[in-house]
C-alpha positions as CSV (number, residue, x, y, z in Angstrom):
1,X,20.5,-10.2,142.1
2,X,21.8,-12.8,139.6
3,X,25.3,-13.2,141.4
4,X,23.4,-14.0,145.4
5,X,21.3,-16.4,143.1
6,X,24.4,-17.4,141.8
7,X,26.3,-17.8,145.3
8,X,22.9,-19.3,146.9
9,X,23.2,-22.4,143.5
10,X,27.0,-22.4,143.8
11,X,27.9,-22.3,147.5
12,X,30.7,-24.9,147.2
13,X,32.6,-22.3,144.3
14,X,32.0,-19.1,147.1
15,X,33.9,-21.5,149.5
16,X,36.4,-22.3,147.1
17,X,36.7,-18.1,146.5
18,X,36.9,-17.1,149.5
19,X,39.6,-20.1,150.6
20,X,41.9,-19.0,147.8
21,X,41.6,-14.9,148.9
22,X,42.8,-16.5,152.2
23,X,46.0,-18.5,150.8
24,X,46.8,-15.6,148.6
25,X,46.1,-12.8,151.2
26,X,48.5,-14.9,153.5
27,X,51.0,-15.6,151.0
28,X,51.2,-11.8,149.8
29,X,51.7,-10.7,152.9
30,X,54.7,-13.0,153.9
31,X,56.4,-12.5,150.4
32,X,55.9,-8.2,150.7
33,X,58.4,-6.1,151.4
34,X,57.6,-4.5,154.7
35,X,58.7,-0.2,155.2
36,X,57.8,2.6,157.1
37,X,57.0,4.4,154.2
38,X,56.3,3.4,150.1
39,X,58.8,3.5,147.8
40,X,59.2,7.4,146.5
41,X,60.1,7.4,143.0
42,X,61.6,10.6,142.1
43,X,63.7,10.4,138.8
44,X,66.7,12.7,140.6
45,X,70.2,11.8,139.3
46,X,73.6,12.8,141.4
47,X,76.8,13.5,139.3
48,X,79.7,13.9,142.2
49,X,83.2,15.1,141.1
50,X,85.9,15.1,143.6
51,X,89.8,16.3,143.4
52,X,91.4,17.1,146.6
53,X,92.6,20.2,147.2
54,X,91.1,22.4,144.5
55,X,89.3,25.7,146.0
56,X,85.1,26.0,145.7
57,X,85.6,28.7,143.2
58,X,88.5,26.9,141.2
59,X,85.7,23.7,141.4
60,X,82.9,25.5,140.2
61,X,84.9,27.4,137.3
62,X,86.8,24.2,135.8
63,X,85.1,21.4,136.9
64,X,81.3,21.7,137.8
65,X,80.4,24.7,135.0
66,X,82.2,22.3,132.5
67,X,79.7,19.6,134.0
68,X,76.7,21.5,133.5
69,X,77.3,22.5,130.0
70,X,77.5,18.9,128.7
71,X,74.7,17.6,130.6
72,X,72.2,20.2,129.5
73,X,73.0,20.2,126.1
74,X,73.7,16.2,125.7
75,X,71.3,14.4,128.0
76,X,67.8,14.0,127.4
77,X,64.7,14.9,129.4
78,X,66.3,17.1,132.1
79,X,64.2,19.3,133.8
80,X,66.7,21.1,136.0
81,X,70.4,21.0,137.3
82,X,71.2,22.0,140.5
83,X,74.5,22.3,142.1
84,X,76.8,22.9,145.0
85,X,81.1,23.6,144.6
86,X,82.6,23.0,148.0
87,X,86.6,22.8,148.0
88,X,87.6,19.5,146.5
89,X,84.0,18.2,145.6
90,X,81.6,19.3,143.0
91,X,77.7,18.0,143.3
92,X,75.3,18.0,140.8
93,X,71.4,17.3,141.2
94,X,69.5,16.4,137.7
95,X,66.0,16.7,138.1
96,X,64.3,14.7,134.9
97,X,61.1,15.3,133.5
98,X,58.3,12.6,134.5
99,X,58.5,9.2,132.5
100,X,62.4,9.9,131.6
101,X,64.7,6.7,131.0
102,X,66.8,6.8,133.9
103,X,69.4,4.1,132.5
104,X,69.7,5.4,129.7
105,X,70.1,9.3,130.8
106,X,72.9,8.1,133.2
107,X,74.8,6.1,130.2
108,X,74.5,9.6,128.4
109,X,75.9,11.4,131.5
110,X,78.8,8.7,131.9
111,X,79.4,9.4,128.5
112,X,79.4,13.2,128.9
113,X,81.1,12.7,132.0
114,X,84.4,11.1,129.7
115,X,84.2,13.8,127.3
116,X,84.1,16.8,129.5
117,X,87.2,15.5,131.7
118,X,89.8,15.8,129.2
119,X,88.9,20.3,129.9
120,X,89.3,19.7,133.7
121,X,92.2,19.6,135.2
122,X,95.0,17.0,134.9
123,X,94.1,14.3,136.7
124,X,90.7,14.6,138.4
125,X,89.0,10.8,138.5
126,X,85.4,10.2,137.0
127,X,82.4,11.1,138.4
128,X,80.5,8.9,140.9
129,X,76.8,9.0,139.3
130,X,73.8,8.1,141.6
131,X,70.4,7.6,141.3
132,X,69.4,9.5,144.3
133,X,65.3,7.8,146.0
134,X,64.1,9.1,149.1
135,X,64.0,5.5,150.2
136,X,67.6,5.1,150.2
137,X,68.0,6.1,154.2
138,X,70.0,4.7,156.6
139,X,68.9,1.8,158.4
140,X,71.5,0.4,160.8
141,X,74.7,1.7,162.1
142,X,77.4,-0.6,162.7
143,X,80.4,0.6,165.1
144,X,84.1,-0.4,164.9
145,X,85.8,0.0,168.1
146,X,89.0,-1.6,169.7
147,X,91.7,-1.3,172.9
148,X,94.7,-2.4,170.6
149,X,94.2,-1.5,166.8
150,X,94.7,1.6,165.7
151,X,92.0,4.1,163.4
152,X,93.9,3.5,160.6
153,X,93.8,-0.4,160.9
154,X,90.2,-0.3,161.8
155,X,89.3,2.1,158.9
156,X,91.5,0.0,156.6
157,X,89.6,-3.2,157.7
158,X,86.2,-1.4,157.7
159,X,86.6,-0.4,154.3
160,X,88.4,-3.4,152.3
161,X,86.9,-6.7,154.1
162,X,83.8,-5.4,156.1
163,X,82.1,-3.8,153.7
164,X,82.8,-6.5,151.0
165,X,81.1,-8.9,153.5
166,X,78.0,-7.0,153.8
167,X,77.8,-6.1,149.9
168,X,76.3,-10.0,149.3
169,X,73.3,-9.0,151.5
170,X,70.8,-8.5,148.5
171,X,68.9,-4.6,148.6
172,X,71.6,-3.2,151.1
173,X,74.7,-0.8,150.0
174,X,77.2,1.3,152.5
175,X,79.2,4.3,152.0
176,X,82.9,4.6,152.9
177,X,83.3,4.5,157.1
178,X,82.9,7.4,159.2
179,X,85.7,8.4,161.1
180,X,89.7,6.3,161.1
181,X,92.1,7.4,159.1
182,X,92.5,6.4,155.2
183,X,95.5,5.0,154.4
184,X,98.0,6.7,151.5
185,X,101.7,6.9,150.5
186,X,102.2,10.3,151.3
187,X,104.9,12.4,149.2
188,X,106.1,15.5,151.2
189,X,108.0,17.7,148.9
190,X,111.0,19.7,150.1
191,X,110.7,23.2,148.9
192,X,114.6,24.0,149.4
193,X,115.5,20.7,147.5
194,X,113.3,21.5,144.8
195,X,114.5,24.9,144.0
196,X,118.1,23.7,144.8
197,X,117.5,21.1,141.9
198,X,115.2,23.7,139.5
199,X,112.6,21.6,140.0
200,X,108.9,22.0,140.3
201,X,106.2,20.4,142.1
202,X,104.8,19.5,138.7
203,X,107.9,17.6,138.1
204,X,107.2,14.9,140.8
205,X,104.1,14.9,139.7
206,X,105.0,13.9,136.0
207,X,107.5,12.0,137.6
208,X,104.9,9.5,140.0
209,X,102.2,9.2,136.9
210,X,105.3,8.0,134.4
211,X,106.7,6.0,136.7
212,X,103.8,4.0,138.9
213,X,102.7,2.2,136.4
214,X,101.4,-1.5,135.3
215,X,102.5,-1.9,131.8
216,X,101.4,-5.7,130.3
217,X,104.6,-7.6,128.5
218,X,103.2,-11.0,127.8
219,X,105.2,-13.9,127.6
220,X,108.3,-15.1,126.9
221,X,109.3,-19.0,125.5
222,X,112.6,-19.7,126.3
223,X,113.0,-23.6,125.4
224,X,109.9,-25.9,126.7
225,X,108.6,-23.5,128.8
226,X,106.6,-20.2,128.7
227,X,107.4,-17.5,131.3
228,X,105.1,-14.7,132.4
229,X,107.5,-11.1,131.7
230,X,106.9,-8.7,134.3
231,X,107.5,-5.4,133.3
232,X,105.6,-3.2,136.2
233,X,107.5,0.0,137.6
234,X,104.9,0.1,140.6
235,X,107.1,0.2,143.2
236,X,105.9,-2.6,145.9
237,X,108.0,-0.9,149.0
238,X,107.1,2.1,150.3
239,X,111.1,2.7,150.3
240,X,111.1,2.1,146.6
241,X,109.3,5.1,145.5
242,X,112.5,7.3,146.6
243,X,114.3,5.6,144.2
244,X,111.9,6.9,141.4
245,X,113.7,9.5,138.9
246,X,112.6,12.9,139.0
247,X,114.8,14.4,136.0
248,X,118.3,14.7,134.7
249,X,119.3,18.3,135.7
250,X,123.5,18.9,135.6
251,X,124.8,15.5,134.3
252,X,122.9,14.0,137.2
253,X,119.4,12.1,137.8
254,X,117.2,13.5,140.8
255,X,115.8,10.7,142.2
256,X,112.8,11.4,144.2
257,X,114.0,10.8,147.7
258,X,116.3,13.6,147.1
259,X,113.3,16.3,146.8
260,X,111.0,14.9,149.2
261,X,110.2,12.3,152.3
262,X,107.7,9.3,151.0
263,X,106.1,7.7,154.4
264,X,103.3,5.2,154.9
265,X,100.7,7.6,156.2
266,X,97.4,8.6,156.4
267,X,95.1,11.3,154.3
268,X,94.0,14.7,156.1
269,X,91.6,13.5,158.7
270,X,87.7,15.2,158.5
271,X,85.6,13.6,160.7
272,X,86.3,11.9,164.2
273,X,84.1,8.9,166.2
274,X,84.2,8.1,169.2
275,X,83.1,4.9,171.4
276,X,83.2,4.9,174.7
277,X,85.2,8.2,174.5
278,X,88.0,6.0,172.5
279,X,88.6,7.0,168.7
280,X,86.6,4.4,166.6
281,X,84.8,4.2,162.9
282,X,81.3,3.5,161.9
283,X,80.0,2.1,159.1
284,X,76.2,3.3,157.7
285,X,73.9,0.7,156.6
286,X,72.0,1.5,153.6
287,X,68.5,0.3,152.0
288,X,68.1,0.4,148.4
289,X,64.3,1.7,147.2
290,X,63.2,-1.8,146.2
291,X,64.3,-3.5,149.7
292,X,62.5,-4.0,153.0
293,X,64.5,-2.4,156.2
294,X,63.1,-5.3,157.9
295,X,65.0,-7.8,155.9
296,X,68.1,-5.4,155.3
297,X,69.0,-4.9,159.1
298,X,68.3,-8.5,160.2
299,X,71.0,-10.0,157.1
300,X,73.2,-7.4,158.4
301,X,73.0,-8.9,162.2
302,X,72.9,-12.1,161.1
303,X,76.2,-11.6,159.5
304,X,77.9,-9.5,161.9
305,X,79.2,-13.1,164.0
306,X,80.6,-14.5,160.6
307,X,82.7,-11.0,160.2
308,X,84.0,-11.6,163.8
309,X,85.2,-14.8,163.4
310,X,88.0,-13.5,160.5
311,X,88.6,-9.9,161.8
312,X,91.9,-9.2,163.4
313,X,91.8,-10.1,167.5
314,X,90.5,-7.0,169.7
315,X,87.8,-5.5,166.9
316,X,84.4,-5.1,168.6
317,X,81.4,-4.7,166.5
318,X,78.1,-3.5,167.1
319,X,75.1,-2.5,165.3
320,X,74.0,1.2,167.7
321,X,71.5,2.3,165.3
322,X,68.9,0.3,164.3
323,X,66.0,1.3,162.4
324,X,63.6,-1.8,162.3
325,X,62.7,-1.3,165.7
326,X,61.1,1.9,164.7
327,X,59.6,0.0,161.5
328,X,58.6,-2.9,163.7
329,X,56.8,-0.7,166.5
330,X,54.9,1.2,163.9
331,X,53.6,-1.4,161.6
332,X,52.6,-3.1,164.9
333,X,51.1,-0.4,166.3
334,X,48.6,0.4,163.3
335,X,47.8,-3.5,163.4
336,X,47.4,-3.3,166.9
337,X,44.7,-0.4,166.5
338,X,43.4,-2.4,163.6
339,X,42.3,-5.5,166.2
340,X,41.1,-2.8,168.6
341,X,38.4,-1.6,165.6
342,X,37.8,-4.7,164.8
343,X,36.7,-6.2,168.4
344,X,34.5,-3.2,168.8
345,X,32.9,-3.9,165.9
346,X,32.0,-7.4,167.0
347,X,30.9,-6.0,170.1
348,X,28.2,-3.3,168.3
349,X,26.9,-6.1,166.1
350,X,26.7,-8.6,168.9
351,X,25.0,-5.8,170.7
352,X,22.6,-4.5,168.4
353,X,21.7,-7.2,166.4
354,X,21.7,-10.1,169.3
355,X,23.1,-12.7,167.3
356,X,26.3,-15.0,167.6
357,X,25.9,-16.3,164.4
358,X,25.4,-12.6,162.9
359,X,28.5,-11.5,164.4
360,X,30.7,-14.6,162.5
361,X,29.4,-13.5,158.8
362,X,30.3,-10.3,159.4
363,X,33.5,-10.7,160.6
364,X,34.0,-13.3,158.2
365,X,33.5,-11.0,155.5
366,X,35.7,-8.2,156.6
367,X,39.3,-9.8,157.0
368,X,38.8,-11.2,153.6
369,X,37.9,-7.6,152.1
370,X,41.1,-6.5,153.5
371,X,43.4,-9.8,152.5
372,X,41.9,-9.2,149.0
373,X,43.6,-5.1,149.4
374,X,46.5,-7.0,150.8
375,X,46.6,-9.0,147.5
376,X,46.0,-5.9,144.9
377,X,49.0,-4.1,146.8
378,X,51.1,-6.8,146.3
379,X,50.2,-7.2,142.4
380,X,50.7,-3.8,141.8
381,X,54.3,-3.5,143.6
382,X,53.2,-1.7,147.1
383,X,54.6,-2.6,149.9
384,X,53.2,-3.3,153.7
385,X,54.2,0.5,155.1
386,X,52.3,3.2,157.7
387,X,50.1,4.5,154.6
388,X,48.8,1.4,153.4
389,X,48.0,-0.1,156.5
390,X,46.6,2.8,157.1
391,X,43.9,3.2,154.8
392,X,43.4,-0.7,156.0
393,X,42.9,0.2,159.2
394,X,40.5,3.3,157.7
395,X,38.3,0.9,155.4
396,X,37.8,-1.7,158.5
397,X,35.1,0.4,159.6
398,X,33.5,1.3,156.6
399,X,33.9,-2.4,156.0
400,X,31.5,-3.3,158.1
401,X,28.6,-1.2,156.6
402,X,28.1,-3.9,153.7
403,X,27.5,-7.3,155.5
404,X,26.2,-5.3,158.5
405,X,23.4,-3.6,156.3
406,X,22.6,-7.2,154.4
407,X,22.4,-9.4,157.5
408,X,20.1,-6.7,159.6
409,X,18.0,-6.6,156.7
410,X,18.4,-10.6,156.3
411,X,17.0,-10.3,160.2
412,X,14.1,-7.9,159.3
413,X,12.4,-10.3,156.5
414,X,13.3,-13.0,159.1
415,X,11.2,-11.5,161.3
416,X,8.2,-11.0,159.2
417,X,7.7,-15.1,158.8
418,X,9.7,-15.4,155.7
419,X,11.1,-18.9,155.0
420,X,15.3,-18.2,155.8
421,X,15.9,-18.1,151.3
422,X,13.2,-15.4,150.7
423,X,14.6,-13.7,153.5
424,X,18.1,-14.3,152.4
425,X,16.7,-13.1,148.7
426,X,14.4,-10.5,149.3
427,X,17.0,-9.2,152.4
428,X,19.4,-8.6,149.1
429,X,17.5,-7.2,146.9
430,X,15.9,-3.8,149.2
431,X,19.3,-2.8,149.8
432,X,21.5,-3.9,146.8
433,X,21.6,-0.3,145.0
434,X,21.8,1.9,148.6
435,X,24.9,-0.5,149.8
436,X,26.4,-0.2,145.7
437,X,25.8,3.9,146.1
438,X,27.0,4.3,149.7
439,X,30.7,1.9,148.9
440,X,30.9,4.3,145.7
441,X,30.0,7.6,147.8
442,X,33.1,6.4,150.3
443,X,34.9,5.6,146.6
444,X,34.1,8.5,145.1
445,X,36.3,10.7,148.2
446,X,39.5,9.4,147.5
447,X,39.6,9.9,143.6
448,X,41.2,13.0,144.0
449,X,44.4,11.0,145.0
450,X,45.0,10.2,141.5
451,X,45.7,13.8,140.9
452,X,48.5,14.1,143.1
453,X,51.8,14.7,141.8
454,X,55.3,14.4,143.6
455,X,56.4,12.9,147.0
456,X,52.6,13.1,148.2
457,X,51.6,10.5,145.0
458,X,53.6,8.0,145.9
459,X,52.6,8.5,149.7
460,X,48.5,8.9,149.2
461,X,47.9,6.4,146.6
462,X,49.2,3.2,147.6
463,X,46.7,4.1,150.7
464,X,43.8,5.2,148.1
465,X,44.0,1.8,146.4
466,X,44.1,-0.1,149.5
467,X,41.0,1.7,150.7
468,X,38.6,1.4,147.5
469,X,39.6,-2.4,146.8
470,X,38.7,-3.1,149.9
471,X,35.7,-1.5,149.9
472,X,34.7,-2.8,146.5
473,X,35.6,-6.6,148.2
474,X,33.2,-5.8,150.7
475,X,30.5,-5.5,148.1
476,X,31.0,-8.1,146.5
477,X,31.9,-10.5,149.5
478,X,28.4,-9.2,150.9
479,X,26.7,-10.2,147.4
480,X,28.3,-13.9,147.5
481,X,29.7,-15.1,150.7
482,X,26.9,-13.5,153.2
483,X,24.3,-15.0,151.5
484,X,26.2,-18.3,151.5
485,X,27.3,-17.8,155.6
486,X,23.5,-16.7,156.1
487,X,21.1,-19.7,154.7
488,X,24.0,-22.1,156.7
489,X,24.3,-19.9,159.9
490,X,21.2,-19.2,160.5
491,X,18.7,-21.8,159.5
492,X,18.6,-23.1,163.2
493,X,18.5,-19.1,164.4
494,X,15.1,-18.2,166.4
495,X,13.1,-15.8,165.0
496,X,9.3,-14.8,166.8
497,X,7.5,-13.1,169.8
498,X,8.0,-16.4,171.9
499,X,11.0,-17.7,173.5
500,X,12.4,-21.1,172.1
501,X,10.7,-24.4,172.6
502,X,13.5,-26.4,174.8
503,X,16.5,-23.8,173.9
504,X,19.4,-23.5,175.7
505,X,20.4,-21.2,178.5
506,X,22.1,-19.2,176.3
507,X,19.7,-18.9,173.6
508,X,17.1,-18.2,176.1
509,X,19.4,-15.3,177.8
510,X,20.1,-14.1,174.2
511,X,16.1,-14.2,173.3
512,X,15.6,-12.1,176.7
513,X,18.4,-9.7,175.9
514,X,17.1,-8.9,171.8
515,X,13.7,-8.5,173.3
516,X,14.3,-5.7,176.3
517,X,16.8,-4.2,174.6
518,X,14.2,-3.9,171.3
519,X,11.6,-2.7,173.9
520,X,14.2,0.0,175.1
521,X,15.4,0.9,171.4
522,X,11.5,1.3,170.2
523,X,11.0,3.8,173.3
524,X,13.9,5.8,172.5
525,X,13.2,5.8,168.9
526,X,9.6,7.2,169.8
527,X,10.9,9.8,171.8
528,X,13.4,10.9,169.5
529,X,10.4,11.2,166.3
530,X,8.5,13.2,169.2
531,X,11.2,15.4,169.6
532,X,12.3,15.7,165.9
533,X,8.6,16.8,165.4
534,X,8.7,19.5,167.6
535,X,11.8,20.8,165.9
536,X,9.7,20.7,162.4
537,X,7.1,22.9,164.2
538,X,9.7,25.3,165.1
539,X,11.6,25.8,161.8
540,X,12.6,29.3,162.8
541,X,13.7,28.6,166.0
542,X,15.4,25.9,165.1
């Protein structure tokens, strides 16, 4: 009872409370991210080794197995490996134990990863090492069509100057397009040439890695002025690779374009796109865990026209998939079924309690039980997603069982000739410890969400939390604010057998209303103990 004595002394500082839940609750919710789903943190690391042409048992043998063995015996916390060989691509899922450093697993895999390569074979790259979040998901889909350029200029484009455009859009990341053609200096050997020359395939080989290469050299002073020494064999012509020597066989040097043809092509082509039944490419939109889809996919529209305006003339693009829709329709659909709940809860306590003023407290007291969730969410790192305002939408009718409960009762000790702060006091007091035990009950059924473990933690409580702050709010709000709302609200309220002394149309319609629908109420309520006492006369029956 001290804190309604409290809020009755101080009703200036309630105000003051109650403002600031406000400008918080409205500030948290325009600075949270905003997902159709909460972030799912599942400490999974991907290790992906490619090398082109290497069969799926040849991968698994001398690349992946190699993989495996250094990872489980060098890297910390791992749970599990699992992995896939396809032909040219080795994958690797590491599952880590809960509460595992993932930075500093993934330096110990890179380093791993740089000692394990030197048994692979010659020349396979580094792995690509991703932190894999079931957040990550597409978003947007952005296609790359045109009449006059061809896939491999649109791929070429897509990759090199698209995608470094949309990299500056903070929380989003994009694979490698879909579809085109990826450029490459192809080197077609000539089988007859080679064995005309005793030469090997592995010959050109050793022949393009000693030969394409950027070698520093420094400076040179040469009087008063430095030069910059250029040293590089990288051919810049695709016609200067041919003249790259091959070996000295006979008193003569091979040169390259002897052996082979070296053309400006393309690699082997594995997946096709089409637009408008044209070849085209299409780049995927990705979110990162920590990023709102919302914000992603509208800084990815936004910067669609600047692309335009520097990419080559005749390359259409357009964003064909586009996942904030489906964000936007949901989240407004929950908050759309949250306004319906709330409305018909101002309607029941308009109706049964026949008060205006009544039916302002409570719905005073509930949006600030949920903006005070809305704030706890944000402080803890939870986002505005299906799940949480969900259980928001779930506690706004439990919500209303706190301030409902105190201002009936408020009502009752009205009714009995109390002066409005007895009432207030006394209204408090009767139901103080039912209303604490029925908001811990409601509590109490969601404690076995901390339990959880896995996708379904991250899913359940975010929702959980949202639920029993707001309930606990309620409470409290019904302790402090109610009181406050009640003694100013209601002081000029009517309360007797009589209708008012020069009241208004509409208090006199309201008195007229309360008083029938009281006189219909008390008739059903005695026909209802009649019949419940029949029913305890027939037990058995029953």
């Amino acid at each position: 009872m001290w804190i309604v004595r409290f809020a009755l002394r101080r009703p200036y500082t309630v105000g003051v409370m109650a403002f600031l839940i406000l400008m918080m609750g409205i500030m948290a919710i325009r600075s949270m991210m905003v997902d159709i789903f909460p972030v799912i943190d599942i400490p999974v690391v991907s290790v992906i080794w490619t090398y082109p042409g290497l069969s799926a048992a040849e991968m698994e043998k001398k690349v992946t197995y190699l993989s495996e063995r250094g990872i489980s015996s060098s890297v910390n916390g791992v749970e599990r490996i699992e992995s896939q060989s396809q032909p040219g691509i080795g994958i690797l899922r590491i599952y880590f134990e809960k509460g595992t450093d993932i930075g500093a697993a993934i330096a110990q895999m890179s380093a791993v990863a740089g000692t394990s390569i030197h048994g692979m074979p010659p020349g396979i790259q580094l792995p690509v090492i991703l932190q894999f979040n079931a957040t990550n998901v597409p978003v947007a889909q952005i296609t790359m069509s045109s009449k006059t350029l061809s896939e491999e200029k649109i791929f070429d484009y897509a990759l090199n100057f698209i995608r470094l455009r949309l990299f500056t859009i903070p929380g989003l990341s994009t694979p490698a397009p879909f579809g085109g053609k990826q450029r490459e200096i192809v080197v077609d050997a000539d089988p007859k040439a080679l064995q005309a020359n005793g030469l090997s395939p592995v010959d050109l080989l050793t022949a393009l890695q000693n030969s394409n290469l950027i070698i520093p050299a420094g400076t040179a002073r040469i009087g008063s002025r430095e030069y910059n020494v250029e040293l590089n064999s990288s051919p810049d012509a695709v016609k200067d690779f041919e003249k790259i020597p091959v070996k000295w066989v006979n008193g003569q040097v091979v040169l390259l374009g002897q052996v082979a043809k070296v053309s400006d092509g393309y690699a082997d082509q594995t997946n096709i796109v089409r637009v408008d039944r044209k070849r085209a490419a299409y780049l995927s939109i990705l979110k990162k865990s920590n990023a709102s889809t919302l914000m992603v996919v509208e800084a990815a529209k936004e910067m669609i026209p600047v692309i335009k305006e520097t990419a080559p003339d005749g390359l259409d693009l357009k964003v064909d998939f586009d996942q904030s829709v489906f964000v936007e329709n949901s989240i407004e659909s929950v908050l759309h079924e949250a306004i319906i709940g709330a409305i018909l809860v101002s309607l029941m306590i308009m109706f049964f309690l026949g008060s205006w003023r009544s039916m302002v407290i409570v719905c005073t007291s509930i949006p600030l039980s949920i903006l005070v969730g809305i704030i706890v969410l944000k402080l803890t790192g939870n986002s505005l997603n299906i799940m949480t305002l969900g259980g928001l939408s779930l506690a706004i009718g439990m919500l209303v069982d706190d301030a409902t409960v105190e201002v009936e009762n408020i009502h009752r000790n009205r009714a009995l000739g109390k002066p409005l702060t007895i009432a207030i006091l006394d209204g408090a007091q009767q139901i103080a410890v039912p209303a604490l035990m029925a908001t811990l009950a409601i509590c109490i059924v969601f404690f076995p969400v901390v339990l959880l473990t896995g996708p379904s933690k991250y899913l359940f409580q975010a929702m959980a939390l949202s639920v029993v702050i707001s309930m606990m709010a309620s409470y409290i709000l019904s302790r402090t604010l109610v009181p406050v709302l009640a003694r100013m609200l209601m002081a000029s309220e009517h309360h007797g057998t009589e209708p008012p002394v020069n009241g208004s149309r509409f208090n006199n319609f309201s008195f007229k209303f309360n008083k029938e629908r009281d006189r219909r109420f008390d008739k059903f309520r005695d026909r209802y103990g009649r019949l419940l006492h029949s029913f305890l006369k027939n037990r058995a029956a029953v």
